[in-house]
C-alpha positions in Angstrom: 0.0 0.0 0.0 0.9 3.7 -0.8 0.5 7.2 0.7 -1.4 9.6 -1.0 -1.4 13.5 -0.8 -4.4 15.1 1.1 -5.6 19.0 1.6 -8.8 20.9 2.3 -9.6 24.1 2.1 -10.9 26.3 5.4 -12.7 30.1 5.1 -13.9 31.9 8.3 -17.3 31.6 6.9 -18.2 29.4 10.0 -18.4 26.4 8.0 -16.4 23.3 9.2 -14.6 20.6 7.2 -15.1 17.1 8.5 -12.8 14.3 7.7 -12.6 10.7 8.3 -9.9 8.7 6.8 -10.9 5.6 4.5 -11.2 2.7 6.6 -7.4 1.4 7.4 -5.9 4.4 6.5 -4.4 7.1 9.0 -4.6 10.7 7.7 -1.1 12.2 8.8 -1.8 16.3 9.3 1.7 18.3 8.1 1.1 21.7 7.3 -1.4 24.8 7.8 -0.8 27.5 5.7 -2.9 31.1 4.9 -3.7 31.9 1.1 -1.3 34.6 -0.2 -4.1 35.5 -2.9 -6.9 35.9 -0.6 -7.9 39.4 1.8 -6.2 37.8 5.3 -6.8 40.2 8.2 -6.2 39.8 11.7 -5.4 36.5 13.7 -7.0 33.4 12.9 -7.4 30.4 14.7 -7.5 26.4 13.3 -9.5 24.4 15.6 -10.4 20.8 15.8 -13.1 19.4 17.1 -12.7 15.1 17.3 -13.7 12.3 20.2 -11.4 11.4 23.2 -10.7 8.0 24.1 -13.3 7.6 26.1 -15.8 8.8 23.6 -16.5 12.5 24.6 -15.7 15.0 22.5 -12.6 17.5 22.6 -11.6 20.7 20.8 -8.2 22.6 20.9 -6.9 25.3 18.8 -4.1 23.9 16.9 -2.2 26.7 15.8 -2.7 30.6 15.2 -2.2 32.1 12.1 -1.6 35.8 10.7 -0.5 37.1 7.1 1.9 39.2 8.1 3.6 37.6 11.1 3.2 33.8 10.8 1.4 32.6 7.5 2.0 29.2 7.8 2.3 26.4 10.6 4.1 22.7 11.0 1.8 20.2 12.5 2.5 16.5 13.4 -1.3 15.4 13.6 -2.5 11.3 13.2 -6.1 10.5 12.6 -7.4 7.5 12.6 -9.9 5.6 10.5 -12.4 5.1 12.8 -12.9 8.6 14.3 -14.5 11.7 12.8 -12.6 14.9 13.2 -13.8 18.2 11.9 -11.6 21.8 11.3 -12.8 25.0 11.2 -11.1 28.5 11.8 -12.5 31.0 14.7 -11.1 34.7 15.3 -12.5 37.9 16.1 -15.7 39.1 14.1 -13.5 41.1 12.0 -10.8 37.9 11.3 -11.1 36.9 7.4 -9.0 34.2 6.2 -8.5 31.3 3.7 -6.3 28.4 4.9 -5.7 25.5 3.3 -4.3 22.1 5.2 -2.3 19.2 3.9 -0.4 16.3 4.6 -0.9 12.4 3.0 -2.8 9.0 3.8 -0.8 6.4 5.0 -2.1 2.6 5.5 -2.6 1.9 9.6 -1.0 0.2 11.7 -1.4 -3.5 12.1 -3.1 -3.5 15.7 
């Protein structure tokens, strides 16, 4: 089996972007990075929203971005198959942003 390249796009429209790997696949998060082409202003925030172990669910803000100080972000983020995780981006009211995440499907790990 092979690894295969992965993004989404993310607006501050409020919308979320949920992802679930294909079943035995991980989905291996790498990068978070603003669009140069689109109007950026202020700080924005990528959160995720996925269940804990014990089945509840959990958010945290993974990284904050801003156009002219830090544009981009390095993550080191595994999800598996068999949970649902969804991304969105908060700020202030006046926060507008596009930013698009990548990274690559790799098989899972033989439990």
């Amino acid at each position: 089996m092979s690894v295969a390249f992965w993004s989404t796009k993310l607006t501050t429209d409020g919308k979320s972007v949920v992802v679930q790997p294909p079943e035995n696949f991980v989905l291996i998060v790498t990068n978070a990075a603003l669009d140069i082409e689109s109007n950026n202003k202020g700080n924005v925030g990528l959160k995720i929203t996925t269940d804990s172990i014990d089945g509840s669910k959990d958010s945290a803000i993974l990284c904050t971005l801003n156009g002219e100080k830090f544009p981009q972000h390095s993550l080191n983020l595994c999800l598996g198959y068999d949970v649902e995780s969804s991304f969105s981006l908060v700020g202030a009211k006046d926060a507008k942003g596009t930013v698009f995440l990548s990274g690559y499907f790799q098989p899972a790990p033989d439990n």
